[in-house]
N, C-alpha and C positions, 0 to 999 in steps of 0.2 A: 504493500500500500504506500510505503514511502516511497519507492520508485516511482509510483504512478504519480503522487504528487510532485516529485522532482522533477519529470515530465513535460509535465503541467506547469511547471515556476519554468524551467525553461522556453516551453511553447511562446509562453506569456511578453518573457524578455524578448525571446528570439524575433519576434515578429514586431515589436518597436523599432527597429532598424533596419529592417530585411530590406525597404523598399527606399531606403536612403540611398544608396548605390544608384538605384534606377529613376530617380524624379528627372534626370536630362532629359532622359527617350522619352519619360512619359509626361513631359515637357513640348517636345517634339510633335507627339503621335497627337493629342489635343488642343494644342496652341493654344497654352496658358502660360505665363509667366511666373517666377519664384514667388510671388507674393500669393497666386493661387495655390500652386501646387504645394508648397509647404505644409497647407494643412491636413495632406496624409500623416505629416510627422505629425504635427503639433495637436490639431484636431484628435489622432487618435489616444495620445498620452490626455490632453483633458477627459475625451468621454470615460474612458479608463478611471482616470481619477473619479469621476462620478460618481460610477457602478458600486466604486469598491464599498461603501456601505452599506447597499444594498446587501453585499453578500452574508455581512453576519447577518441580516436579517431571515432569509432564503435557508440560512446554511441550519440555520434551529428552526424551521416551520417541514421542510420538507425531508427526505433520503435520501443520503451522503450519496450513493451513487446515483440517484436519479437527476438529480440537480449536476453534478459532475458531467454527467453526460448530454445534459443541457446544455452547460456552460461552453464544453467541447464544441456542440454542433455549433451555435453561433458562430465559431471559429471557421469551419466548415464551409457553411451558406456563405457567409459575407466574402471568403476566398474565392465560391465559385461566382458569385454575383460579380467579384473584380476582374476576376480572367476574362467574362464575358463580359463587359463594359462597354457599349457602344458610346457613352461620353464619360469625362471627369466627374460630373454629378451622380452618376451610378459606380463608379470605380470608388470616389468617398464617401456615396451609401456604404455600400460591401465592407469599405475601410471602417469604419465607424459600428458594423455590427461584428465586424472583431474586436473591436475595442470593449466592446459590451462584455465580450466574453471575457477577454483578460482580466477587466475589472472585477468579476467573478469569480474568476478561476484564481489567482495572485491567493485573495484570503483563504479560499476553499483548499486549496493545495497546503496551504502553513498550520491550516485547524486539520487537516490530516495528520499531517506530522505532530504537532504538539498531542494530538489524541492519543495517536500509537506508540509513540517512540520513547522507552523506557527512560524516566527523570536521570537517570547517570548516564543516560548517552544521548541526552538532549543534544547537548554541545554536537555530535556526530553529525546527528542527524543535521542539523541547521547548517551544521558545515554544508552536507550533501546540497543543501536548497540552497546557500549560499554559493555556491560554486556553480548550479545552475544559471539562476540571475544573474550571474558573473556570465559563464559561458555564452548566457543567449543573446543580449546585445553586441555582443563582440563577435559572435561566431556568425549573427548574421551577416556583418559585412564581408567576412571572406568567402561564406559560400554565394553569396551572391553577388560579389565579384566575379568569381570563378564561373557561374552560371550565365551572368548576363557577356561574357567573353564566346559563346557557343550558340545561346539559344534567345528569343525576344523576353523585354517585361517580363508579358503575359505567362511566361513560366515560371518565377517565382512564385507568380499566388497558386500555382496547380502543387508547384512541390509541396508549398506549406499546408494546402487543402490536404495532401496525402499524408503528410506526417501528423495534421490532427485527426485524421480519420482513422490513423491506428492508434494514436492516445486514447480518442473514445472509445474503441472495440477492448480495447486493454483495459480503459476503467470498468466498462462495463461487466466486465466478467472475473475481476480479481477485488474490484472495491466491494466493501457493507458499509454499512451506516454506522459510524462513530460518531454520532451529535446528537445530544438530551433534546429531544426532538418536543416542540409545545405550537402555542400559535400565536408567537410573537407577530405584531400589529406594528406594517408599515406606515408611518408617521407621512404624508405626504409633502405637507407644507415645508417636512424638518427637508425630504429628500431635494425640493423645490431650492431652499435655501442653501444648503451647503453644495449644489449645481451651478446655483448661479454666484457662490462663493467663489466656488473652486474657478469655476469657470473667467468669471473676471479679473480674479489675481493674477492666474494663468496667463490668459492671453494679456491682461495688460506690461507683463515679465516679459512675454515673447515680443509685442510689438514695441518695446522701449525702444530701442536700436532700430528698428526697419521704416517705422510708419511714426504717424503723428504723437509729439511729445504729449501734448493735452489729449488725445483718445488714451491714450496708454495710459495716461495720471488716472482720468474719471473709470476706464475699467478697473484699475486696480482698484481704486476708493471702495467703489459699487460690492465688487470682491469681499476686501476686506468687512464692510460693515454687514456684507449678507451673512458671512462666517461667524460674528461678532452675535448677531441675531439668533443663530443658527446653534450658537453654544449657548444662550440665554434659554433656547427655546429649550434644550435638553434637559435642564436644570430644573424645569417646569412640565412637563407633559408626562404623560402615566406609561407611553410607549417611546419611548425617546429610537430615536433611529443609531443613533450611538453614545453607548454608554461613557461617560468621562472621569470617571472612577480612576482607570491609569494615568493620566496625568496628576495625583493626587500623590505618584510613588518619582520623588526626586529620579532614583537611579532607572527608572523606563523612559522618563521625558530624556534624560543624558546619553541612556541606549539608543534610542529611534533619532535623534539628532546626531550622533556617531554615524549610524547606518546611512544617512540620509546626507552628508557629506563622503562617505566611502562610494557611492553611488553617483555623486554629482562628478567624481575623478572620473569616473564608468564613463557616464554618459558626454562629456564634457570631450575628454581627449578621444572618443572614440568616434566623434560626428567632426571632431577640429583637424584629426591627423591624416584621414582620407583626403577632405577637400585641401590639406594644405602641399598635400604629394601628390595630387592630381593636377591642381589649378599651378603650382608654383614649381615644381620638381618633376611636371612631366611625365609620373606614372600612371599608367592606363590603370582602370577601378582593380585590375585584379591584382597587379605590382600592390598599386596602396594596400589592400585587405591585408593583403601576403605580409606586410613590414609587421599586422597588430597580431598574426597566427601563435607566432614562439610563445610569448606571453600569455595568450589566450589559454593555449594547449598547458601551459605549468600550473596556471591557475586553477583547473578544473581539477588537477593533479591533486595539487597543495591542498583545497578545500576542506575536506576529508581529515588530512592529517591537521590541519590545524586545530579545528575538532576536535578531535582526540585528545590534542595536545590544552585547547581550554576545557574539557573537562576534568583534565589531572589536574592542571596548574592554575587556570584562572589566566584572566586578561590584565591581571596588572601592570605589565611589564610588557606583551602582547598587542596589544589596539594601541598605545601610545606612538612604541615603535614601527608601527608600520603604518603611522602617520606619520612621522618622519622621514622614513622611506620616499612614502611619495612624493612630498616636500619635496627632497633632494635631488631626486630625480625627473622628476617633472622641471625644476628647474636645469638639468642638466640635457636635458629634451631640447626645451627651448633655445639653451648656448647652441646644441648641436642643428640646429635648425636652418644655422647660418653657413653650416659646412656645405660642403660637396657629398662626402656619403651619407648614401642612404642606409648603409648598414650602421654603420658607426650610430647615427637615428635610431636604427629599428632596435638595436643592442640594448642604449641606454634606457629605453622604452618597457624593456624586459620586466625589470627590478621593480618601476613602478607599477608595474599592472598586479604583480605578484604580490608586490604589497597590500593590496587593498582585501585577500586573502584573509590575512591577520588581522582588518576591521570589520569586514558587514556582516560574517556570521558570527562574530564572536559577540558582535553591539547587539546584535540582535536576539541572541540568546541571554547576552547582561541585559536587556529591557525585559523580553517575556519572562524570565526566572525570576521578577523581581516581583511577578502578579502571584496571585490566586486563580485556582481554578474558572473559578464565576469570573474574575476579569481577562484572564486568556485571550478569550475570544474576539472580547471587545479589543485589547491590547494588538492583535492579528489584523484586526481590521486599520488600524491609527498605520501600523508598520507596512501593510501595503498601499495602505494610500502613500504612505512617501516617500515608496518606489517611485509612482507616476510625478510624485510632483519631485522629487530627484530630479528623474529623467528631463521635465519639461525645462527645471531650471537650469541644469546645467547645460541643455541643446541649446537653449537660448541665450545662454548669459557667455559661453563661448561663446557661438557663433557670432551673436554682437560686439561682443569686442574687438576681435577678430575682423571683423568687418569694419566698424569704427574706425580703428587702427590703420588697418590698410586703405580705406579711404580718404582718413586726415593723411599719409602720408602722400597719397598720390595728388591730391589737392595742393599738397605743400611744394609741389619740383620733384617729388621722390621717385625714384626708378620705381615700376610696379614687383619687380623681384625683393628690389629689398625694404619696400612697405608690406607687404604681407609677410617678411621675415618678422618684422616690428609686430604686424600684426600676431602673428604665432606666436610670439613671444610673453605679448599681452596677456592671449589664454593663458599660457603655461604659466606664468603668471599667477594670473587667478584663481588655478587652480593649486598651486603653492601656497598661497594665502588661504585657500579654505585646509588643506591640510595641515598648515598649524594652527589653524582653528580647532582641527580637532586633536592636536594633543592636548591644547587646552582643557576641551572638555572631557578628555581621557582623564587629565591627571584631577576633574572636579568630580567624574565618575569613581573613582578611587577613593575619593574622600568620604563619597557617599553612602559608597559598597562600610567602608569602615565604620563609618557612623549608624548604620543600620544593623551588621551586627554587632557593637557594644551595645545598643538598644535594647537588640533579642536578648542579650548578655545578662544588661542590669533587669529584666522585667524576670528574667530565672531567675536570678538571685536573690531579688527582694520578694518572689513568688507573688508577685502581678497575675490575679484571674485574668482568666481569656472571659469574654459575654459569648452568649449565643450567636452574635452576630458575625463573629469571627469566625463563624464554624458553620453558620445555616448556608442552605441554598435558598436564593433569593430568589430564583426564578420558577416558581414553585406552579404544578400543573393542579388546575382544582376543577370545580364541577361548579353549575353558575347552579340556581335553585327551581331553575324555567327548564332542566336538562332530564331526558327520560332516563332510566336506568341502564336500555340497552346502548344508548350513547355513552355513557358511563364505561359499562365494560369495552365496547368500544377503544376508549382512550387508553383503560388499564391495557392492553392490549398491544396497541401501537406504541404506547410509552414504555413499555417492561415493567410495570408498578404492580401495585397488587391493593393501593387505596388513595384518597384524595379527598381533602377539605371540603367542603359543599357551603360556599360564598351567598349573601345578599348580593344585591345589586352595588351595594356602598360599600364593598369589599369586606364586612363584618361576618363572623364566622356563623355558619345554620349548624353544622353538624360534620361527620365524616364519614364516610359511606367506604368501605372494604368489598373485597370481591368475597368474604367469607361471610357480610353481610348477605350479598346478594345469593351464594352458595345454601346458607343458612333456609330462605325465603324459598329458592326453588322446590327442594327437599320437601317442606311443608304445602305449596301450595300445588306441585305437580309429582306426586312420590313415584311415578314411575319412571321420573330420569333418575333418583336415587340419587343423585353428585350431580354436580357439573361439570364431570371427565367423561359422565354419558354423551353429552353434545358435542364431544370435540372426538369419539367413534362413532356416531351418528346411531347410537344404538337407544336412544331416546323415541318413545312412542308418541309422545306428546311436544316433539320441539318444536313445530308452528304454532303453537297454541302459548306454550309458553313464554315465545319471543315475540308475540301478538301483546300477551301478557306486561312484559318487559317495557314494550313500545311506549305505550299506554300509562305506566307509571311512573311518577314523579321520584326521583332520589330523594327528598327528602322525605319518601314514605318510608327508605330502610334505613337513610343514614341515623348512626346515634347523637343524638341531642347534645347528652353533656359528654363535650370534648375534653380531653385532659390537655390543657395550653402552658406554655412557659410565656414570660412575657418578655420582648428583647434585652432588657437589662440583665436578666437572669446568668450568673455566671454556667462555663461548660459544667460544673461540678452540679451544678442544681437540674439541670436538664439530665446529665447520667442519671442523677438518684432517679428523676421522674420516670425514663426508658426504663429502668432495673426496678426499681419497686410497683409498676403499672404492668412490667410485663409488654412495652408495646414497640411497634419499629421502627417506628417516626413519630415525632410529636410536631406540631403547629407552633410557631413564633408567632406573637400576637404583638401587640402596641398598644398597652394600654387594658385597661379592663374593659371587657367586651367590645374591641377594639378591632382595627383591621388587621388581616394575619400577613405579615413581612415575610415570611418565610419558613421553611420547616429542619428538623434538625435529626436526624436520622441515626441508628444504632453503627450502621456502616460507617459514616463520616465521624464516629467518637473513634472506631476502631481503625479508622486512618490516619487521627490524628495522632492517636498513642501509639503506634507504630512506626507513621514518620519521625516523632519527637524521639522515641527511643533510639530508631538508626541517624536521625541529626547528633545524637549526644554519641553514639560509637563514632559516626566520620569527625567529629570535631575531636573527639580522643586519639583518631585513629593521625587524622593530619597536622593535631600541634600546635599547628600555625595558620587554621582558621582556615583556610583555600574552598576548603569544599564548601557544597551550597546547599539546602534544603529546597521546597518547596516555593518559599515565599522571600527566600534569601537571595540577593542577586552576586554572580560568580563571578565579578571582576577581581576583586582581589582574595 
């Protein structure tokens, strides 16, 4: 399953760049100019950005594979929609409902992973998807270099049609469903908002440099204050479209901002170093590809082991240096920019690409280990969106420079060869400047990693109670009071449960209704199914009668009245007694006396917690020196 999602985080990258190689000919073939055609790039990194909230919403309403295979087709259609494109307007249809999918697929592929892949070999695994997301925007420019040297465009989108077409045959038949599956409720207004958030910052970033200073100011403004809105409105609504709960954890906001600079080097030098060996150095698209391969090919390598290696050791010493790295070399890029060889270019090039290895899966895995379960997901969703928005800023914010630069100089008497050297230079540049940016926040992530755990430290020691809140699941599946009984079992069913709260309208608690409730009822009112394992061998005389039955009645004809409730304040020690001396498997978090119910607190999740606490107190005895992580510990240092 982690292959498939690594796949899938490939697919996802791969196709942000694929079509960058080809926008001359498809320049050419529809006679439009760079200000149109760019919005295959840029267009499709916004809608992308869009989607990706969506996806935690999808990703806990429907099944892990069916929605996968969704996500895949879109990929699919919109490829074959491009091949066949009789104009530009159709060819950025098709573009745009791949976008859709990416935006989909990015989170769906990273809640695969954090679902299945054992908490001591997180680090591994994110390596794996780190090293994808690495491989795919770099590896599309050289196959499609190498492609567009043989055959037209139009055969890039058939290839990439055929490589999602065996991702989806291959989710389809090795994925199940790993997501606590309920009916989380799309907020429209919220999706409406953080669209035309995204969407305006976005495009005001990318038309800084090309088109009008004041359009670019008021879409950014427009951007920002819809996002501003769009976080107000979260804080406020009963179905929020994205939970903000992680940003509430210092060392996740320092993780996804690491990643998110590891990513802008990505995209950054990978969209600047083709055009500047094509347009200035006279390499045909497949020379240019050919100079970023070496680097590409070590880094897919490296990914893996570096993994491994922050699951031993931790990133304290790890993501700083290989922000340094690229610093170094990115500006050693640039010097060589002004030479003659192209190897000597492609050489120093190596180092930096490889670096960035040691940051995006490592930050990425320091921000999610720093969550809870319940925030995970939400956390999954924040780190793919700023893949997209990575990508956008760093396509745009090189290539503007880059362009500025070589403009002012040829403006100024400058040869055109060596104003675009000025210009390369600029990027390289700026992309130096965000790499000791992030040792910066390497070395404020380290401080935070330590400051969290003496936290965990001093609340052991002075033995600090945990509340129930610390321990519930929030997102708790119940039964409204309007709902039949057979809808009931229904849900127990589809959710893997075996009982469920039964809610007013105003979220206050009626009762709790069990499948042994319902077991209990059939037995009496139809004795010759005897159980309810007679309907499931169909050896029941009476099961339409009794599911006529079922239809027809309200749950709160069986659920029991007086609930046994903890109230949120309640420490975990008060909630065990209630589970142990009641006898029951879950009990109801309530607020308040006869209050609304916030969540439920289960005999599993006591028995997870005294087993992770137990093996956090061996690995901290076993390492010494603090490295290892727990659940909710983040592993930088």
């Amino acid at each position: 399953m982690i292959a498939v999602a690594a796949a899938a985080a490939f697919l996802a990258t791969f196709n942000e760049t694929f079509l960058n190689v080809a926008l001359t000919p498809i320049m050419l073939d529809f006679g439009v100019d760079v200000s149109v055609v760019q919005w295959l790039a840029t267009g499709y990194l916004l809608v992308a950005a869009v989607f990706v909230p969506v996806a935690n919403v999808l990703y806990h309403r429907f099944p892990t594979r069916g929605l996968f295979v969704a996500a895949v087709a879109l990929l699919v259609v919109g490829s074959v929609v491009g091949a066949l494109a009789p104009s530009f307007g159709v060819l950025l249809t098709g573009r745009l409902l791949q976008a859709a999918g990416t935006g989909l697929l990015t989170p769906i592929g990273m809640n695969i992973t954090l679902a299945v892949a054992p908490r001591e070999k997180l680090g591994l695994a994110m390596g794996v998807m780190a090293a994808m997301t690495t491989l795919g925007p770099s590896l599309a420019i050289v196959v499609s270099g190498a492609l567009l040297s043989a055959v037209p465009w139009t055969a890039l989108l058939w290839v990439f049609g055929a490589l999602s077409l065996l991702v989806l045959l291959t989710g389809a038949v090795l994925l199940r469903n790993v997501a606590e599956l309920g009916r989380p409720v799309l907020d429209v207004l919220s999706f409406v908002l953080v669209a035309v958030g995204l969407v305006g910052l976005l495009y005001g970033i990318s038309t800084a440099f090309s088109g009008s200073a004041l359009t670019a100011g008021v879409a950014a403004v427009i951007g920002v204050l819809a996002l501003v809105a769009f976080v107000v409105r979260q804080n406020r609504v009963e179905h929020p479209l994205l939970d903000l709960r992680p940003f509430r954890s210092t060392p996740f906001v320092l993780g996804v901002s690491m990643t998110m600079l590891g990513l802008f080097f990505v995209f950054a030098m990978n969209v600047v170093i083709p055009i500047f060996l094509q347009s200035v150095r006279g390499q045909d698209p497949l020379g240019a590809s050919l100079a970023l391969a070496p680097g590409i090919l070590l880094t897919v390598v490296l990914g893996p082991i570096v993994g491994r290696l922050f699951d031993r050791h931790g990133g304290r010493l790890m993501i700083p240096a290989g922000f340094a790295i690229m610093a170094v070399f990115a500006s050693l890029v640039g010097v060589a920019a002004g030479q003659d060889s192209v190897l000597l270019f492609a050489a120093l090039y190596v180092p930096a690409v490889l670096a960035t290895a040691l940051v995006i899966g490592p930050s990425q895995t320091f921000a999610l280990s720093s969550l809870d379960r319940e925030s995970s997901p939400h956390g999954v969703t924040v780190v793919a969106t700023s893949f997209q928005v990575a990508g956008c800023l760093g396509t745009s914010l090189a290539i503007g420079v880059f362009n500025a630069l070589t403009t002012r100089g040829v403006e100024g008497g400058t040869e055109l060869l060596d104003a675009s050297v000025v210009g390369f230079r600029g990027a390289a540049g700026l992309v130096a400047l965000v790499s000791v940016l992030g040792i910066v926040l390497a070395l404020a992530a380290g401080r935070a990693a330590r400051a969290a755990r003496t936290l965990r430290a001093a609340e052991e020691t002075t033995g600090q109670a945990r509340t129930v809140v610390d321990l519930m699941k929030t997102d708790v599946y119940a039964l409204s009071t309007e709902q039949n009984v057979l809808e009931a079992l229904q849900m127990f069913t589809e959710r893997g449960i075996s009982g469920a709260p039964v809610l007013h309208t105003d979220g206050s608690l009626a009762g709790f209704l069990s499948d042994g409730d319902v077991m209990r009822y059939l037995s009496a009112e139809h004795p010759s199914s005897t159980t309810i394992y007679s309907f499931a061998t169909g050896e029941s005389a009476d099961l339409e009668d009794a599911l006529a039955d079922l239809v027809s009645l309200p749950v709160v004809r069986l659920a029991t009245p007086d609930v046994v409730t903890v109230d949120e304040t309640a420490s975990v020690a008060d909630a065990v007694a209630v589970l142990s001396d009641k006898h029951l498997k879950k009990v109801p978090v309530v607020r308040g006396e006869h209050g609304e119910v916030v969540g439920i607190v289960s005999r599993s999740a006591v028995n997870r917690l005294a087993i992770s606490s137990y093996l956090a107190s061996r690995e901290g005895l076993a390492a010494g020196d603090g490295t290892g992580a727990t659940e909710r510990e983040p592993q930088l240092v």
